[in-house]
SESE-611173 format. One record per residue (C-alpha): residue number from 1; residue in one letter; x, y, z. Coordinates in Angstrom, 1 decimal. Example, Ala and Ser with C-alpha at 12.3 -4.5 7.8 and 13.67 -1.06 7.14 Angstrom:
BEGIN
REC   num   residuo       c1       c2       c3
REC     1         A     12.3     -4.5      7.8
REC     2         S     13.7     -1.1      7.1
//
This chain:
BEGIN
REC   num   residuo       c1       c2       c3
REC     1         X    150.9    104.2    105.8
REC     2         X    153.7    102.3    104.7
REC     3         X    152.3    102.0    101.3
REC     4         X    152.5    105.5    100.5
REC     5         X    156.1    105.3     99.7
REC     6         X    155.6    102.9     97.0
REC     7         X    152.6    104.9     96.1
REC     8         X    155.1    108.0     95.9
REC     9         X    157.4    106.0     93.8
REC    10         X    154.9    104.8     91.3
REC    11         X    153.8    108.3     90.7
REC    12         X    157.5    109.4     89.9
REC    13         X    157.8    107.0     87.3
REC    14         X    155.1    107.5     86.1
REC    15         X    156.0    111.4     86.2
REC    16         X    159.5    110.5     84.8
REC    17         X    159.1    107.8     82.3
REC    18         X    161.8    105.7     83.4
REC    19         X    163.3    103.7     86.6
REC    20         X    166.9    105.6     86.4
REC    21         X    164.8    108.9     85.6
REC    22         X    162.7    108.8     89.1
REC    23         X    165.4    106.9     91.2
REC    24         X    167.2    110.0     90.6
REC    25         X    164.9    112.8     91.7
REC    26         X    164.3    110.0     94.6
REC    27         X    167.6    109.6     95.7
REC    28         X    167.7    105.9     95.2
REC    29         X    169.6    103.6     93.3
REC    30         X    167.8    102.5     89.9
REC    31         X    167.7     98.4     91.5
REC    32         X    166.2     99.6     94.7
REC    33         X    163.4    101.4     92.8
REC    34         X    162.7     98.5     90.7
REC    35         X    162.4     96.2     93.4
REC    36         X    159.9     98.2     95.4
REC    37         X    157.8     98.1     91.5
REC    38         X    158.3     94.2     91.0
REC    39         X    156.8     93.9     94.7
REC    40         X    154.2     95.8     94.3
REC    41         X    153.0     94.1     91.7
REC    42         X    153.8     90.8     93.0
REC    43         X    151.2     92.3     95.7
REC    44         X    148.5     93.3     93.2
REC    45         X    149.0     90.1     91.0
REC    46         X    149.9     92.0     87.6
REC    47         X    152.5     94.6     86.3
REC    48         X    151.5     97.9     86.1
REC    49         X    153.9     99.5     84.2
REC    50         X    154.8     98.8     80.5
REC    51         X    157.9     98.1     79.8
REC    52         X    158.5    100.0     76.5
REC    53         X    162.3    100.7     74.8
REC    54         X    162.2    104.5     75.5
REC    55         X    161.1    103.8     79.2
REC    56         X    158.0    103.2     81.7
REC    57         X    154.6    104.1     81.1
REC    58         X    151.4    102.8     83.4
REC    59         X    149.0    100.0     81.8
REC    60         X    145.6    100.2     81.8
REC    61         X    146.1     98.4     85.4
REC    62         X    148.3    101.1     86.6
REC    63         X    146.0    103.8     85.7
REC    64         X    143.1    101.9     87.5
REC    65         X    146.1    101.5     90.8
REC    66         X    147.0    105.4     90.3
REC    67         X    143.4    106.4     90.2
REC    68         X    142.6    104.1     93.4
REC    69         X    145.5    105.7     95.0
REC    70         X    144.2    109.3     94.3
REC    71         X    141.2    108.8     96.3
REC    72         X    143.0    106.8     98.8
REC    73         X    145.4    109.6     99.5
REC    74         X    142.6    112.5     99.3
REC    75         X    140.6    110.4    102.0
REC    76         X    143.5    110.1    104.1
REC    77         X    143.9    114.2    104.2
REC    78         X    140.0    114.5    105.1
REC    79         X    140.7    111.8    108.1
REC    80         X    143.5    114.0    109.1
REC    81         X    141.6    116.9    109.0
REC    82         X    138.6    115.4    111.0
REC    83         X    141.2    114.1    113.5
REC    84         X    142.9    117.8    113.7
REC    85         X    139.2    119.1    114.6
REC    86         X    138.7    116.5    117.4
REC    87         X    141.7    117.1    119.3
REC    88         X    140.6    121.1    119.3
REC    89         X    143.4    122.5    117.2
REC    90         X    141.4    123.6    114.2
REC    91         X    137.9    124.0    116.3
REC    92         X    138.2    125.1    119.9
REC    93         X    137.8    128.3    121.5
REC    94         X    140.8    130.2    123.3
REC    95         X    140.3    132.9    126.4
REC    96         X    143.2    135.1    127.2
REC    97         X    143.0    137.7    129.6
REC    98         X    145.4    140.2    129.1
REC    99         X    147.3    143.9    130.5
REC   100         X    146.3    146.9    128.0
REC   101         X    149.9    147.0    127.1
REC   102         X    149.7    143.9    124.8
REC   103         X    146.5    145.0    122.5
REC   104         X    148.2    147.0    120.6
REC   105         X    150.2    144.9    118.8
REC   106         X    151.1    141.8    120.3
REC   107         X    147.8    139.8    121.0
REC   108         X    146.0    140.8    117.2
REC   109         X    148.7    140.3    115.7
REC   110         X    149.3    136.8    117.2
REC   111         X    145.4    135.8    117.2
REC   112         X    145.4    136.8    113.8
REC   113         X    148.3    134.9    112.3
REC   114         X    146.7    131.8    114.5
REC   115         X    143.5    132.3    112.7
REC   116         X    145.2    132.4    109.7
REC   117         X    146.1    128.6    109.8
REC   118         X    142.7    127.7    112.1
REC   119         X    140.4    130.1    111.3
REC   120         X    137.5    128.0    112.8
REC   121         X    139.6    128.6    116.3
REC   122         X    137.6    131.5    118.6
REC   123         X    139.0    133.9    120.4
REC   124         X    137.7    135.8    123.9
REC   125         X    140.3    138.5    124.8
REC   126         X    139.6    140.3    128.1
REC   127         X    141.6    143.8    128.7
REC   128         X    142.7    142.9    132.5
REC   129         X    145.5    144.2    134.7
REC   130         X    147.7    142.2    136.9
REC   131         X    145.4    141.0    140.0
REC   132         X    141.9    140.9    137.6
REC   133         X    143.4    138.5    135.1
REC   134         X    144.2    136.6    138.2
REC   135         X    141.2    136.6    139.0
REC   136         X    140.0    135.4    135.6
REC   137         X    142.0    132.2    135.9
REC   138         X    140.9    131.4    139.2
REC   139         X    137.0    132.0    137.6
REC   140         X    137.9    129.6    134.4
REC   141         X    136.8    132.7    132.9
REC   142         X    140.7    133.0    130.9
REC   143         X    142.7    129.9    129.8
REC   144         X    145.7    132.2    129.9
REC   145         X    146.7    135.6    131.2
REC   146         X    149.5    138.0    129.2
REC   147         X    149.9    140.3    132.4
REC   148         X    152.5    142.9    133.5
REC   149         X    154.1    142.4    137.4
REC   150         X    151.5    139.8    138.5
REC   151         X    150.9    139.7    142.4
REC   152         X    152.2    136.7    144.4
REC   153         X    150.1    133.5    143.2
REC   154         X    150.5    130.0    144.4
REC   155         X    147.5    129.3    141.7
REC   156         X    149.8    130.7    138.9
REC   157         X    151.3    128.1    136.4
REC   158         X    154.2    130.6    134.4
REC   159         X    154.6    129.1    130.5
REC   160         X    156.9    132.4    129.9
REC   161         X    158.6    134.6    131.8
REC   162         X    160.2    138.2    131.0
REC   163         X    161.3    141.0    131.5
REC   164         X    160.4    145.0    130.1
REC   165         X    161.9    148.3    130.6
REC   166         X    159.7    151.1    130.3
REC   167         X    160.1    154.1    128.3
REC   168         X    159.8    157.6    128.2
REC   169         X    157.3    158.0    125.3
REC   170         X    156.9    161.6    123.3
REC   171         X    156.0    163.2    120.0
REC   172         X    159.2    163.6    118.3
REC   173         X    159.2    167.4    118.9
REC   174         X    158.9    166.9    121.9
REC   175         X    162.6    168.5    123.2
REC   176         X    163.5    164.7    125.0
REC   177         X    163.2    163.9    121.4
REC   178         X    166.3    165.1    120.5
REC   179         X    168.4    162.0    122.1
REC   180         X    168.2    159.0    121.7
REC   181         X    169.0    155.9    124.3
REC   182         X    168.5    155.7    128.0
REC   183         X    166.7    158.8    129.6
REC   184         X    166.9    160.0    133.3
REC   185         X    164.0    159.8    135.0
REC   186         X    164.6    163.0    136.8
REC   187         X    164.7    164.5    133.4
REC   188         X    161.2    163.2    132.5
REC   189         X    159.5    164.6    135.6
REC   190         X    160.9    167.9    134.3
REC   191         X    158.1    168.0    131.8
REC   192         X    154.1    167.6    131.8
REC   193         X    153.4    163.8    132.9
REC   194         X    150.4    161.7    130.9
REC   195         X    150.9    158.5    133.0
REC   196         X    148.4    155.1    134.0
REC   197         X    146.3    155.6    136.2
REC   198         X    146.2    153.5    140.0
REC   199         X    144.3    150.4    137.9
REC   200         X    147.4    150.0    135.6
REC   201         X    150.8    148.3    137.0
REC   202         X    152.8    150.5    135.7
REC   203         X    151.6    153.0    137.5
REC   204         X    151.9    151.2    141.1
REC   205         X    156.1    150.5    139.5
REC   206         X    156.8    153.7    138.9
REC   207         X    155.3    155.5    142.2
REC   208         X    157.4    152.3    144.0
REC   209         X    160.6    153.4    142.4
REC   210         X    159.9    157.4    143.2
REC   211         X    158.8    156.4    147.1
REC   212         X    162.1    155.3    147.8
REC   213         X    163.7    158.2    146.6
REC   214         X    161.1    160.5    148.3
REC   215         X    159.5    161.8    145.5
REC   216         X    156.1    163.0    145.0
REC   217         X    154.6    162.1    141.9
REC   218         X    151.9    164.3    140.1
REC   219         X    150.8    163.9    136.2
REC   220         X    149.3    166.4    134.8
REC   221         X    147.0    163.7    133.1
REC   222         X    146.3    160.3    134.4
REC   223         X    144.3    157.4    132.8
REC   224         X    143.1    153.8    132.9
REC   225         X    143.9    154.0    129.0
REC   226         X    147.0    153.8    127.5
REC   227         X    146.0    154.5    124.2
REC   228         X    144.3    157.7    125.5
REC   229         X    147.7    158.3    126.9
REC   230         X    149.7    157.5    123.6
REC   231         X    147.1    159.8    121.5
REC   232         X    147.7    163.0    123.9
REC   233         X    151.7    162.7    123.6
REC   234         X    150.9    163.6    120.0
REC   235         X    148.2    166.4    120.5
REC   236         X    150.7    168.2    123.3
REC   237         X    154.5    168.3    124.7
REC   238         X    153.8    165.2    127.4
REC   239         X    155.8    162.2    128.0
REC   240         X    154.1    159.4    128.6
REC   241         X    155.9    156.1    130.5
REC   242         X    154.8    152.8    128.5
REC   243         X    156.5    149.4    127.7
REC   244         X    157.6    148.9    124.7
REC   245         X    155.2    146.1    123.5
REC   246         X    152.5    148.7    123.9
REC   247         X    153.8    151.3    121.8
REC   248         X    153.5    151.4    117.9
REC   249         X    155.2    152.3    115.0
REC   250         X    154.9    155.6    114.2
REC   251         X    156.9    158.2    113.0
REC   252         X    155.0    160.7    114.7
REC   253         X    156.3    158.9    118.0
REC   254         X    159.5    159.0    120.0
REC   255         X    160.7    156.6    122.3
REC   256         X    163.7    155.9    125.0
REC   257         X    164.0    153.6    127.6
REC   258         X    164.2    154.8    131.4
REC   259         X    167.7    154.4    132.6
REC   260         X    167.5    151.1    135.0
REC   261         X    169.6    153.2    137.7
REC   262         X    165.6    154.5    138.1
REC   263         X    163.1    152.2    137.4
REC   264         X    163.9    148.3    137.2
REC   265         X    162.4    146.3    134.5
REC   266         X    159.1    145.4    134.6
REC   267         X    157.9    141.4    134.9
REC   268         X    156.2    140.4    132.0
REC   269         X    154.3    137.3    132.2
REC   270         X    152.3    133.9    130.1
REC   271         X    150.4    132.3    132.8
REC   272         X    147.6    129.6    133.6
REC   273         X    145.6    128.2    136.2
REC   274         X    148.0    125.7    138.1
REC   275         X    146.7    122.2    137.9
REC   276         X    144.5    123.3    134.8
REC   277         X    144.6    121.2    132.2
REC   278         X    144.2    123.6    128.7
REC   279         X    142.3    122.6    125.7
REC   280         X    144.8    121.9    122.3
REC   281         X    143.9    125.3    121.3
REC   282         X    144.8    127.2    124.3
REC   283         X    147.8    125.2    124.3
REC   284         X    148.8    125.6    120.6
REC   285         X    148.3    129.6    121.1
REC   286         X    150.5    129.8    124.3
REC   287         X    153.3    128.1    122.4
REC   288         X    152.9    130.3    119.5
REC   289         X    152.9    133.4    121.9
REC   290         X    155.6    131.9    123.8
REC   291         X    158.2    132.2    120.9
REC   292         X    156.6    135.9    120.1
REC   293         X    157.9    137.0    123.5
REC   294         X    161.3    135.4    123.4
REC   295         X    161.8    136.7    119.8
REC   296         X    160.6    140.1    121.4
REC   297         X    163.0    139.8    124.3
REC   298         X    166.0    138.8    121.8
//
């Protein structure tokens, strides 16, 4: 490996036609360079280079040297492809369980930029709330779980966690619309609710918060999808309570955040299976989505 700084330097000359020519685009003093030349071919047992009045120019010698180091250096990037494939980087398999919330945006946009520089990588996402993708873990069924408020876990490992607020989410002529910023919660119940259903942590956060403060709760429309959800705050004047990774752009869609005074941030959560060792791939993604959340959270 050493060798392919010399080889580097031949090919400058070469490039440049002269020692003070190359030792300048190298950063290096013009007797450095032509040191590293004389022992390399001190090495091979014959110059390379001739020496002509204008400048440098490789012999027939040097031509064989820069040909042999062509294929030398072309081998090495196969090798380092080949290694890359056995430790799992650019061949593996991934398995993320994850909430709704996050396949939206968050999770294809992430497996796709990773498949962008792996594409041989394969990908198993499974749409799971908070106890399922648990569950998933425990099964070796999911190398990692993206979930919203996870239950207590002693077999949870946590790679990242975070936090949300939810938001009030409407058409934007809807008449909450008009404002922007925090929104009292009391002022959302004032209109037709489109909210998760009991399978969906957000729902169990939101009824949590209204228990305490003795309030019924009762949606007009309720549903294990929240992009059944998002679609109806469009067709009629409902809000809808989401996190933000969930939602998408669109101008067709208004959202603000519930004041914190009334619902708390949610817990957003990267986990594994504690004591699990994960393949390259699975770990490579979790670090990728890792500095996708903190960017997010920024």
């Amino acid at each position: 490996m050493k060798h392919l700084r010399t080889v580097t330097y031949v090919a400058e000359i070469a490039r440049a036609g002269s020692i003070r020519r190359a030792a300048e685009r190298l950063n290096l003093t013009p007797s450095a360079l032509t040191r590293q030349i004389q022992d390399l071919e001190y090495e091979l047992g014959t110059p390379i280079f001739e020496r002509l009045p204008q400048g440098m120019r490789l012999n027939a010698a040097g031509e064989l040297f820069a040909r042999h180091i062509r294929d030398q250096v072309a081998d090495l990037d196969r090798v380092r492809s080949q290694i890359a494939d056995l430790s799992g980087v650019r061949r593996g398999h991934v398995a993320l369980a994850c909430s709704q919330a996050f396949v939206t945006q968050v999770v294809p946009e992430e497996v796709e930029a990773y498949r962008a520089r792996f594409p041989q990588v394969g990908f198993t996402v499974q749409v799971r709330d908070h106890a399922q993708a648990v569950t998933a873990l425990a099964a070796f069924e999911a190398d990692l779980a993206l979930i919203l408020q996870p239950p207590p876990s002693a077999e949870l490992h946590l790679l990242y966690s975070g936090h949300q607020t939810l938001c009030a989410l409407m058409r934007s002529g809807h008449p909450l619309a008009v404002e922007a910023g925090p929104v009292r919660l009391r002022d959302c119940l004032a209109h037709a609710l489109a909210l998760p259903d009991h399978s969906l942590a957000i729902r169990h956060h939101i009824e949590q918060a209204l228990a305490r403060r003795g309030v019924e709760l009762r949606p007009a429309v309720e549903s294990g999808s929240l992009e059944l959800l998002r679609n109806l705050t469009l067709r009629e004047d409902v809000v809808s309570l989401q996190i933000p990774s969930g939602i998408p752009e669109d101008p067709r869609l208004h959202s603000r955040p519930i004041d914190t005074r009334d619902l708390t941030p949610m817990t957003l959560v990267l986990a594994q299976l504690r004591g699990r060792s994960l393949s390259v791939a699975a770990a490579k993604f979790a670090d990728q989505l890792v500095v996708r959340l903190n960017r997010d959270s920024a």
